[in-house]
PDB file of N, CA, C, O and CB in Angstrom:
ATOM      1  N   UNK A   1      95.299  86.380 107.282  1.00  0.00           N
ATOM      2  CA  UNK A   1      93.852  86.438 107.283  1.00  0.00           C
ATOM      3  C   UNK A   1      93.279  85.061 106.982  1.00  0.00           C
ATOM      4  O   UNK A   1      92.226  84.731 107.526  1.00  0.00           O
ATOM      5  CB  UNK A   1      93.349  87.470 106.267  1.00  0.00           C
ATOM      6  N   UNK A   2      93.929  84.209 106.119  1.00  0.00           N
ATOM      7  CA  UNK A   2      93.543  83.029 105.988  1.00  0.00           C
ATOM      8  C   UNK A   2      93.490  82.246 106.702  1.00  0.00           C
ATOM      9  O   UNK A   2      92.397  81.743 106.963  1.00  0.00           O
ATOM     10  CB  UNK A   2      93.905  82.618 105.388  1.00  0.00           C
ATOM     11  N   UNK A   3      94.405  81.909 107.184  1.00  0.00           N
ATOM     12  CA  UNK A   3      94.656  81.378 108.810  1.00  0.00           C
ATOM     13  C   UNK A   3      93.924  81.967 109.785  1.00  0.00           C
ATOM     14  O   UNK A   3      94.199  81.459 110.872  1.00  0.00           O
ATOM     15  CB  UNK A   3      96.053  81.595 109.346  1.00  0.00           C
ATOM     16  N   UNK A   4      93.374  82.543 109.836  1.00  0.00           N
ATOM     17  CA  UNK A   4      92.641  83.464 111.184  1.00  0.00           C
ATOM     18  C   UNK A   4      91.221  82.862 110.235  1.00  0.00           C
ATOM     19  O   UNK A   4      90.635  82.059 110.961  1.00  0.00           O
ATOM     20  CB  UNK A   4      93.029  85.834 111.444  1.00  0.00           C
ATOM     21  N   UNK A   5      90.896  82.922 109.620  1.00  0.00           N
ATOM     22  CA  UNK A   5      89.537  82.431 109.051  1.00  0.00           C
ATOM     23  C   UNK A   5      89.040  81.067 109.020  1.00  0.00           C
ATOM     24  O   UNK A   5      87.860  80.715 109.060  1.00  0.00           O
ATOM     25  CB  UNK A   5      89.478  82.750 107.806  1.00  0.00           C
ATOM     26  N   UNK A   6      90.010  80.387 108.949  1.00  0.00           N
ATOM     27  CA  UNK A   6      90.238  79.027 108.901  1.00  0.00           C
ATOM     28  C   UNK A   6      89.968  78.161 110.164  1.00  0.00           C
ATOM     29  O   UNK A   6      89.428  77.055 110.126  1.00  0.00           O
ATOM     30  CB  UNK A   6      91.538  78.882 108.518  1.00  0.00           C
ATOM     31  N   UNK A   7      90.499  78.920 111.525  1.00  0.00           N
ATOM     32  CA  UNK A   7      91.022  78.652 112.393  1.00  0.00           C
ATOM     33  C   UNK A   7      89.703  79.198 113.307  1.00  0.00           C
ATOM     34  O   UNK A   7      89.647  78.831 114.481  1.00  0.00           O
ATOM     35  CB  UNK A   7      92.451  79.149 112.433  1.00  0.00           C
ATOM     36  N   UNK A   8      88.777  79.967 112.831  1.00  0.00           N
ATOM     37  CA  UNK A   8      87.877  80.363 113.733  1.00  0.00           C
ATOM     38  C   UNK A   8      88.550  81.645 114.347  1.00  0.00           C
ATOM     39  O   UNK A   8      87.765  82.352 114.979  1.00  0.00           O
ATOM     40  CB  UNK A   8      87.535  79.219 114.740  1.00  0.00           C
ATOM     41  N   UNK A   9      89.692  82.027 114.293  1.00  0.00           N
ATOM     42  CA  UNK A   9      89.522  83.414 115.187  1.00  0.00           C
ATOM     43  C   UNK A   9      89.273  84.839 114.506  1.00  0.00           C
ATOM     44  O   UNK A   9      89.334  85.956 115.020  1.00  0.00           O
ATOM     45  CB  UNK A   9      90.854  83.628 116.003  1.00  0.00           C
ATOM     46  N   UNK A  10      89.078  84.594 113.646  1.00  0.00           N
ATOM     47  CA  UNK A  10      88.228  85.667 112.493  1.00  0.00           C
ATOM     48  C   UNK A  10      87.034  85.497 112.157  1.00  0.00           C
ATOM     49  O   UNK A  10      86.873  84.590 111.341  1.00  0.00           O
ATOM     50  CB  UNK A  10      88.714  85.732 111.189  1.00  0.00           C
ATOM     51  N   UNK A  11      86.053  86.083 112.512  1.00  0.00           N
ATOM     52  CA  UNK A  11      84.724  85.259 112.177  1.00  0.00           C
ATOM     53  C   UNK A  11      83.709  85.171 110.714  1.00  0.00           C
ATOM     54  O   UNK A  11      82.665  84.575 110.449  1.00  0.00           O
ATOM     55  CB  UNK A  11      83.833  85.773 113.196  1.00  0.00           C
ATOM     56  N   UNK A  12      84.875  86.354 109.741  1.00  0.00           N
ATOM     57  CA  UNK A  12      84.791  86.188 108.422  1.00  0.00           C
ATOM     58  C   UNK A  12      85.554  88.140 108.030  1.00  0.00           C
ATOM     59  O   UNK A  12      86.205  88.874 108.773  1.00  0.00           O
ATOM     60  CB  UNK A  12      82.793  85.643 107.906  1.00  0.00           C
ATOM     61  N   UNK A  13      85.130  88.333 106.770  1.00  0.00           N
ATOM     62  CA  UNK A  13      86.001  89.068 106.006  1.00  0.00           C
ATOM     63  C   UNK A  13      84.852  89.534 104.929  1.00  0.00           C
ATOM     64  O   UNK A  13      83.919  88.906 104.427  1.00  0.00           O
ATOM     65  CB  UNK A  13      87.371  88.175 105.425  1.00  0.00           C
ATOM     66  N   UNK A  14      85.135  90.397 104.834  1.00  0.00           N
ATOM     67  CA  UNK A  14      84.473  91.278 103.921  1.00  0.00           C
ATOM     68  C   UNK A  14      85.733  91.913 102.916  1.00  0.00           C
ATOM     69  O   UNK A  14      86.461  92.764 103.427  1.00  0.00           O
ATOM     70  CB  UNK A  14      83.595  92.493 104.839  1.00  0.00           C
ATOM     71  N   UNK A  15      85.936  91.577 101.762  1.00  0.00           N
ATOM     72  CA  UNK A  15      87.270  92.477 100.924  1.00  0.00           C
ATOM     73  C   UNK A  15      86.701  93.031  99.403  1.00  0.00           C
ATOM     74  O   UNK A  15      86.010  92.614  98.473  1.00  0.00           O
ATOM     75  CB  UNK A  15      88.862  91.229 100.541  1.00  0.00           C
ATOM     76  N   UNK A  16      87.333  94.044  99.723  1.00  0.00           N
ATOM     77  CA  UNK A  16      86.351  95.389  98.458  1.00  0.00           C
ATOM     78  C   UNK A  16      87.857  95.520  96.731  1.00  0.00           C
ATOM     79  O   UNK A  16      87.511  95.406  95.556  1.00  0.00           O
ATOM     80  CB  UNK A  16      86.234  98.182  99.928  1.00  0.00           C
ATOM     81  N   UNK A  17      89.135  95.732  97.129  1.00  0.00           N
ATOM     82  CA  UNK A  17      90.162  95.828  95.886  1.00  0.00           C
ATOM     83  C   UNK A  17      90.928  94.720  96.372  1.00  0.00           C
ATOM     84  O   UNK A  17      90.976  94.186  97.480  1.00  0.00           O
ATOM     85  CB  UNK A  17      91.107  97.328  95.622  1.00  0.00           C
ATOM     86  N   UNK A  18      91.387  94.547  95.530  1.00  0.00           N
ATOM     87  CA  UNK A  18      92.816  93.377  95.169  1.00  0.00           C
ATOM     88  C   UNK A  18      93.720  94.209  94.408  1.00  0.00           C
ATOM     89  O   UNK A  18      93.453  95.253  93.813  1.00  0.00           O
ATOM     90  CB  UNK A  18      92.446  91.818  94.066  1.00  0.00           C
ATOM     91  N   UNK A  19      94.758  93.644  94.501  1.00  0.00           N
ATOM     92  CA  UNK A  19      95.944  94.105  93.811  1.00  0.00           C
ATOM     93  C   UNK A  19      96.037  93.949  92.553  1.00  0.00           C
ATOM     94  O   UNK A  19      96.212  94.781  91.662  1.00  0.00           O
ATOM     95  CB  UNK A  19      96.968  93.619  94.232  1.00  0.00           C
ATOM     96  N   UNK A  20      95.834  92.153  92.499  1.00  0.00           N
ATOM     97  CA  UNK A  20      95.632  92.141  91.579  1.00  0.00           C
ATOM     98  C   UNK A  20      94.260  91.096  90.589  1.00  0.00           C
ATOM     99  O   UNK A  20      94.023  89.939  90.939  1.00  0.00           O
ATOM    100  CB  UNK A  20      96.814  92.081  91.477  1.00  0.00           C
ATOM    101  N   UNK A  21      93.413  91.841  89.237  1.00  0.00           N
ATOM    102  CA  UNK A  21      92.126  91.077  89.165  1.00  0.00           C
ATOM    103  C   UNK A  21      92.335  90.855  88.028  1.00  0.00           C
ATOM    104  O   UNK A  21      92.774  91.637  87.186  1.00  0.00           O
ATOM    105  CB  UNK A  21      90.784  91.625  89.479  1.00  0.00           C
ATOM    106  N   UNK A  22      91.873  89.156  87.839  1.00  0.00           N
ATOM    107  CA  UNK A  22      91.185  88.613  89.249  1.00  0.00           C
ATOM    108  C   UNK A  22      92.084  88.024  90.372  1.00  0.00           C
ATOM    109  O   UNK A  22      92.829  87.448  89.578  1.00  0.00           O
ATOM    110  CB  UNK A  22      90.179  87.435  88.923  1.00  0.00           C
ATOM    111  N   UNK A  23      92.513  87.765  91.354  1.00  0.00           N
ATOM    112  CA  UNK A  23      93.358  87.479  91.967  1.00  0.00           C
ATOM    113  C   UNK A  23      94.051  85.919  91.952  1.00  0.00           C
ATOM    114  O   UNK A  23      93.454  84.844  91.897  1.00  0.00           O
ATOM    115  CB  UNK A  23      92.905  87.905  92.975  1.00  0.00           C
ATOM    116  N   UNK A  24      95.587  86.183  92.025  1.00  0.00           N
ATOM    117  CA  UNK A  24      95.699  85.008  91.595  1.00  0.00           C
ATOM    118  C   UNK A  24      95.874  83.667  92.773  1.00  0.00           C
ATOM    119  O   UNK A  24      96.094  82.504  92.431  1.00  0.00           O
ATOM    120  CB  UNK A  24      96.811  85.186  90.680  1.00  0.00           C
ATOM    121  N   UNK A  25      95.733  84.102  94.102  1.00  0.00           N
ATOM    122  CA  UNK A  25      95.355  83.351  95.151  1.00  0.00           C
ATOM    123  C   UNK A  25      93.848  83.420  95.724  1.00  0.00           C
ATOM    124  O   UNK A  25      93.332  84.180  96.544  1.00  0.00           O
ATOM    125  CB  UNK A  25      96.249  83.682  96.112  1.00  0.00           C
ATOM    126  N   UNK A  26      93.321  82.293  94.950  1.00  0.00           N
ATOM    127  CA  UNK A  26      91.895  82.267  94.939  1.00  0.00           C
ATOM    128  C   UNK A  26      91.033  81.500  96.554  1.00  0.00           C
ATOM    129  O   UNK A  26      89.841  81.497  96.858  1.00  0.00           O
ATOM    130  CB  UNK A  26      91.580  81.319  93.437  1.00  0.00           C
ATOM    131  N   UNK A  27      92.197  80.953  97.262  1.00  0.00           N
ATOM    132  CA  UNK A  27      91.587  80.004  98.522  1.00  0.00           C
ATOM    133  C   UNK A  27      90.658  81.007  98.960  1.00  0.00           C
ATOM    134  O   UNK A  27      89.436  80.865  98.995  1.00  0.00           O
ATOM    135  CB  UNK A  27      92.720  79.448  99.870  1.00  0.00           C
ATOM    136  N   UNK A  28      91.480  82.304  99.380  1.00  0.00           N
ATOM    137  CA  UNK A  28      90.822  82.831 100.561  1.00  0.00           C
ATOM    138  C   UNK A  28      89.462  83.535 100.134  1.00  0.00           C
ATOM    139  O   UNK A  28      88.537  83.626 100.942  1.00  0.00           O
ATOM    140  CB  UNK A  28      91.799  83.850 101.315  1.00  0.00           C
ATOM    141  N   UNK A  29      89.346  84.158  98.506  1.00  0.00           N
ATOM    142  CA  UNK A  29      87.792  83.902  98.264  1.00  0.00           C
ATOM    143  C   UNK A  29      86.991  83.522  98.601  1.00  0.00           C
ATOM    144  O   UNK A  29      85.913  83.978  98.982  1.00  0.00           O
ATOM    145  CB  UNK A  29      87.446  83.543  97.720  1.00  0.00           C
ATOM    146  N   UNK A  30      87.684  81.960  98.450  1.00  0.00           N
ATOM    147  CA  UNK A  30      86.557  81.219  97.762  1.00  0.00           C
ATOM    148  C   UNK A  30      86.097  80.262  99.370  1.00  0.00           C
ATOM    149  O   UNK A  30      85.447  79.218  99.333  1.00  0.00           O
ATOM    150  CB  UNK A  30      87.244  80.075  96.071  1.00  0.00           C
ATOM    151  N   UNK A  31      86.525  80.808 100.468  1.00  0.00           N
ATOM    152  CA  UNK A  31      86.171  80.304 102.060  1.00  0.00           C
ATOM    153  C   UNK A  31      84.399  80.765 102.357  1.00  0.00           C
ATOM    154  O   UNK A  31      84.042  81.833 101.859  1.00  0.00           O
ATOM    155  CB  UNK A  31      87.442  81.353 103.418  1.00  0.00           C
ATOM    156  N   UNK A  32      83.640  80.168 102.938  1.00  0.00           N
ATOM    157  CA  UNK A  32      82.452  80.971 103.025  1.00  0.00           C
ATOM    158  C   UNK A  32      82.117  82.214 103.811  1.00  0.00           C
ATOM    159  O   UNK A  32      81.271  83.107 103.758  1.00  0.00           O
ATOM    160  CB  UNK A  32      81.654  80.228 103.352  1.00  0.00           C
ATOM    161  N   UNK A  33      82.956  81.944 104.424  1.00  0.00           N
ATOM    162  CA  UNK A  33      83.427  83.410 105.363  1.00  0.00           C
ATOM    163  C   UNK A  33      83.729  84.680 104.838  1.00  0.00           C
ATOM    164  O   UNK A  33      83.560  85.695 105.514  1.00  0.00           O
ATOM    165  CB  UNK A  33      84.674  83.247 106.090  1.00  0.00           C
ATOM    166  N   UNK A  34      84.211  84.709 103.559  1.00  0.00           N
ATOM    167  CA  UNK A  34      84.651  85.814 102.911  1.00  0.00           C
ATOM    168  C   UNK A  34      83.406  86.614 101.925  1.00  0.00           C
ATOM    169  O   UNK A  34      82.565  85.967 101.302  1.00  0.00           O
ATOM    170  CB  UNK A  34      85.907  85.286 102.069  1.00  0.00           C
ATOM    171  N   UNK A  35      83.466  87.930 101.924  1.00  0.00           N
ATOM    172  CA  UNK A  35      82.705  88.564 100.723  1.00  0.00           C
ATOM    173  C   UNK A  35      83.624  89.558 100.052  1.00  0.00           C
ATOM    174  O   UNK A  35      84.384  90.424 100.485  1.00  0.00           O
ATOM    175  CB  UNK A  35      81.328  89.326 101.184  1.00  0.00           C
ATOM    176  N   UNK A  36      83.285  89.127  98.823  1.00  0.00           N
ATOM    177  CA  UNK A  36      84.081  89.807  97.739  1.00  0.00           C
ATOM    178  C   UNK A  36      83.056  91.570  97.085  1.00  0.00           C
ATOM    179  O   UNK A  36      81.838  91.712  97.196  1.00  0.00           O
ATOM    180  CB  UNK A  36      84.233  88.289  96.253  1.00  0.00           C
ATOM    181  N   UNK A  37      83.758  92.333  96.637  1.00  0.00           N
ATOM    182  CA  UNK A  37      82.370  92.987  95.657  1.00  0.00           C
ATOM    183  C   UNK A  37      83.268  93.961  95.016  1.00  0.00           C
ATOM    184  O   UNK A  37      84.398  94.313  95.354  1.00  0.00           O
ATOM    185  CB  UNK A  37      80.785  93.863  96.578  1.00  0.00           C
ATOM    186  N   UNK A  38      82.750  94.220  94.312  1.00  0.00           N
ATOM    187  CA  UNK A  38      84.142  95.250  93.177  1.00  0.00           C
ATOM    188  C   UNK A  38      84.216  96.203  93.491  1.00  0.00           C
ATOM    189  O   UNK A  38      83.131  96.781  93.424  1.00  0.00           O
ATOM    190  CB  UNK A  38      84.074  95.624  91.634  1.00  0.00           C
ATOM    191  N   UNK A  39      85.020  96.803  93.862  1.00  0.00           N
ATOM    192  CA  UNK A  39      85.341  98.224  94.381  1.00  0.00           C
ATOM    193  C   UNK A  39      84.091  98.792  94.614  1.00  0.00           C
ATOM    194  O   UNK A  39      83.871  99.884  94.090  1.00  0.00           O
ATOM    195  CB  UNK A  39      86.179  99.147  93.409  1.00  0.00           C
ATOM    196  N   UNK A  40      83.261  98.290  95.270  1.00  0.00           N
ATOM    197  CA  UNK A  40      81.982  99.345  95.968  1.00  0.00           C
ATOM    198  C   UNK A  40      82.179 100.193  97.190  1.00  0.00           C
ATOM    199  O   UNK A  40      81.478 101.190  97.365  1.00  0.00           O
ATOM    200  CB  UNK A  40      80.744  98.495  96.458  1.00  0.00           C
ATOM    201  N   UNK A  41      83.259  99.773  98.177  1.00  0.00           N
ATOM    202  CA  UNK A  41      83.984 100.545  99.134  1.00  0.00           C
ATOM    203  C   UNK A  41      83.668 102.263  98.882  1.00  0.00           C
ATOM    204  O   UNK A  41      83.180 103.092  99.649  1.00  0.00           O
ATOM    205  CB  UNK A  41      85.638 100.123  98.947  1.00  0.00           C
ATOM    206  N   UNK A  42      84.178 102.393  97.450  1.00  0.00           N
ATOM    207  CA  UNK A  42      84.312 104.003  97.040  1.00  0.00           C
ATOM    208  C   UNK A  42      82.890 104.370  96.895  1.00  0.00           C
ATOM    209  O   UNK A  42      82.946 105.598  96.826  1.00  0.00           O
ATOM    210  CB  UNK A  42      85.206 104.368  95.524  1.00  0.00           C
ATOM    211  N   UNK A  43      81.959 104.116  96.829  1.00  0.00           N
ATOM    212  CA  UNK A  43      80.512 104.364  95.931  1.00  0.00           C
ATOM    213  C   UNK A  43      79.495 104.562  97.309  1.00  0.00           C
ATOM    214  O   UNK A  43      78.303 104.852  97.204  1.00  0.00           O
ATOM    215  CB  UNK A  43      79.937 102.704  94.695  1.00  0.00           C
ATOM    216  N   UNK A  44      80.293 104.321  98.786  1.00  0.00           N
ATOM    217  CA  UNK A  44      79.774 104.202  99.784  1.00  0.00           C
ATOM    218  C   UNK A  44      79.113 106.155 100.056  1.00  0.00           C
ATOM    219  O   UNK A  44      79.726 107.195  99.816  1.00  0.00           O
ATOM    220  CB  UNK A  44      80.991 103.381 100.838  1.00  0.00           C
ATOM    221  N   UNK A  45      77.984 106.005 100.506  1.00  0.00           N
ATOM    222  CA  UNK A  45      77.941 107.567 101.169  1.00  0.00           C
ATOM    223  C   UNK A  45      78.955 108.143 102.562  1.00  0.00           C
ATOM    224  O   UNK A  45      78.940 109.342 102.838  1.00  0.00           O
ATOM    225  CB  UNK A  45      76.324 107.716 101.730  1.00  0.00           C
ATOM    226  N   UNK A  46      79.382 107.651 102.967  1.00  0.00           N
ATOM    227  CA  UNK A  46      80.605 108.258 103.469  1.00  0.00           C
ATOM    228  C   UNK A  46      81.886 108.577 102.790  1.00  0.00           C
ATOM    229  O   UNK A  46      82.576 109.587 102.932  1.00  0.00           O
ATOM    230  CB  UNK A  46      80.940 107.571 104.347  1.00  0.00           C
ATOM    231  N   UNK A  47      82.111 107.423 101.937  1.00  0.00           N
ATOM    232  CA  UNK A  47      83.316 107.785 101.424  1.00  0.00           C
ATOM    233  C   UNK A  47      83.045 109.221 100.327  1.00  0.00           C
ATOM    234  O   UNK A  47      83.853 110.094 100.011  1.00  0.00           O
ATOM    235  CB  UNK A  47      83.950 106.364 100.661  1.00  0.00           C
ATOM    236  N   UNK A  48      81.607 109.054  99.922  1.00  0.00           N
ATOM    237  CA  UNK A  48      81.744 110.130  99.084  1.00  0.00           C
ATOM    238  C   UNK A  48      82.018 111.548  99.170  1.00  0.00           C
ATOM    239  O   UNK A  48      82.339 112.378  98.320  1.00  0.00           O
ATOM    240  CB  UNK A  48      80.926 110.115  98.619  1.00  0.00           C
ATOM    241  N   UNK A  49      81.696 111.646 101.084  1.00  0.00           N
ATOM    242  CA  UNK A  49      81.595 112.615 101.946  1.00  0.00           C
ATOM    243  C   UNK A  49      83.207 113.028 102.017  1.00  0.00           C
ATOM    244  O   UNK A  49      83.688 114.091 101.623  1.00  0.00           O
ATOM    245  CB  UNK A  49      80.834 112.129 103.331  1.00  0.00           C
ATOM    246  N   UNK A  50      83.714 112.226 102.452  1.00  0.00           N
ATOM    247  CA  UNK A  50      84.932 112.110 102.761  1.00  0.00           C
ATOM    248  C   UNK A  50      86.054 112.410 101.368  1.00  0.00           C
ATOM    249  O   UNK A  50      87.189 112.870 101.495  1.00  0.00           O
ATOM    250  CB  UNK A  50      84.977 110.691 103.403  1.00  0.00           C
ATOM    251  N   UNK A  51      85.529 112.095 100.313  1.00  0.00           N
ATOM    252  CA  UNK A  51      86.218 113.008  98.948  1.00  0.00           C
ATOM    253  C   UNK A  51      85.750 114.270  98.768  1.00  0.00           C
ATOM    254  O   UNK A  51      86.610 115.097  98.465  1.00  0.00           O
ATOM    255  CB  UNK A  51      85.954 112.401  97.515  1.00  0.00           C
ATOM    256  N   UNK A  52      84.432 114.718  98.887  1.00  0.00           N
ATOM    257  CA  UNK A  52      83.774 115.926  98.795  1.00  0.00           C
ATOM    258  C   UNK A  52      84.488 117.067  99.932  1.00  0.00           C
ATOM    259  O   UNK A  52      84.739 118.209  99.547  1.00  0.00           O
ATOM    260  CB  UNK A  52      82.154 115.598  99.069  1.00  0.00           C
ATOM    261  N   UNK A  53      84.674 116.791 100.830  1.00  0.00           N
ATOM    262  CA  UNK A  53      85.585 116.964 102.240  1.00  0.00           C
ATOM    263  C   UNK A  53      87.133 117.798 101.872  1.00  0.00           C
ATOM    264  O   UNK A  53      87.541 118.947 102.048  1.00  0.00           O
ATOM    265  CB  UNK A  53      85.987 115.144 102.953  1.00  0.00           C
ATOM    266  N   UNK A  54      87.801 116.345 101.181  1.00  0.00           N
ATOM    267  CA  UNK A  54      89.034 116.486 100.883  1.00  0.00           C
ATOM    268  C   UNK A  54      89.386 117.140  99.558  1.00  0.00           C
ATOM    269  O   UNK A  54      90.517 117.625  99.551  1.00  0.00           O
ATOM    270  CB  UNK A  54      89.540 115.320 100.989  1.00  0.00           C
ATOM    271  N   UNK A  55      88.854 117.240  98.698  1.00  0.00           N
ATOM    272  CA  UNK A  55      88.615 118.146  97.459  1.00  0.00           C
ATOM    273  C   UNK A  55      88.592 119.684  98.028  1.00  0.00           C
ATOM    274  O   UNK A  55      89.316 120.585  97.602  1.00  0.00           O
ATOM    275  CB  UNK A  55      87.081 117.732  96.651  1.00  0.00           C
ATOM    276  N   UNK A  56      87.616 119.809  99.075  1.00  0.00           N
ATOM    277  CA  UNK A  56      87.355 121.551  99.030  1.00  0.00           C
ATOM    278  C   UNK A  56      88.194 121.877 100.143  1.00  0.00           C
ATOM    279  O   UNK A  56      87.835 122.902 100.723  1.00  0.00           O
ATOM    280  CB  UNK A  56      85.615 122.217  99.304  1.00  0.00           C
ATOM    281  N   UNK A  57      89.250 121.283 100.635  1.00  0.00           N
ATOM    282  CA  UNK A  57      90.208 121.377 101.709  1.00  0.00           C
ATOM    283  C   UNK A  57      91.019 122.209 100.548  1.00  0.00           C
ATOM    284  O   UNK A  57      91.423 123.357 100.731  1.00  0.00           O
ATOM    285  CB  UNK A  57      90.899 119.825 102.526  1.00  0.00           C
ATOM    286  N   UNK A  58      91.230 121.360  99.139  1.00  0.00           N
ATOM    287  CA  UNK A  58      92.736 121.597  98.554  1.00  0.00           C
ATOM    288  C   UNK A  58      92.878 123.015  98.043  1.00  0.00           C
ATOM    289  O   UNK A  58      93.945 123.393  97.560  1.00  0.00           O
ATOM    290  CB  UNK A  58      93.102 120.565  97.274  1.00  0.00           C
TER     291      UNK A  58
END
């Protein structure tokens, strides 16, 4: 991904978890291309749909 960002054939990145925080390979952060945000991915109204979904499946 870094290389693809770098290089222009990615035209940027949006990344929601890391493995590990704060991460300890900071380049690809810190590129202007990239957006970081703390686990907001989950807090999305779809995803919430999509647990509400999978809960009343079980």
């Amino acid at each position: 991904l870094f290389d693809a960002l770098v290089s222009g054939l990615c035209g940027g990145a949006g990344l929601d978890v890391f493995l590990e925080v704060p991460p300890k390979n900071t380049k690809l952060i810190q590129l202007p291309k990239v957006i970081c945000t703390p686990h907001l991915v989950a807090s999305s109204h779809e995803a919430q749909i999509r647990v509400a979904v999978e809960i009343s499946e079980q």
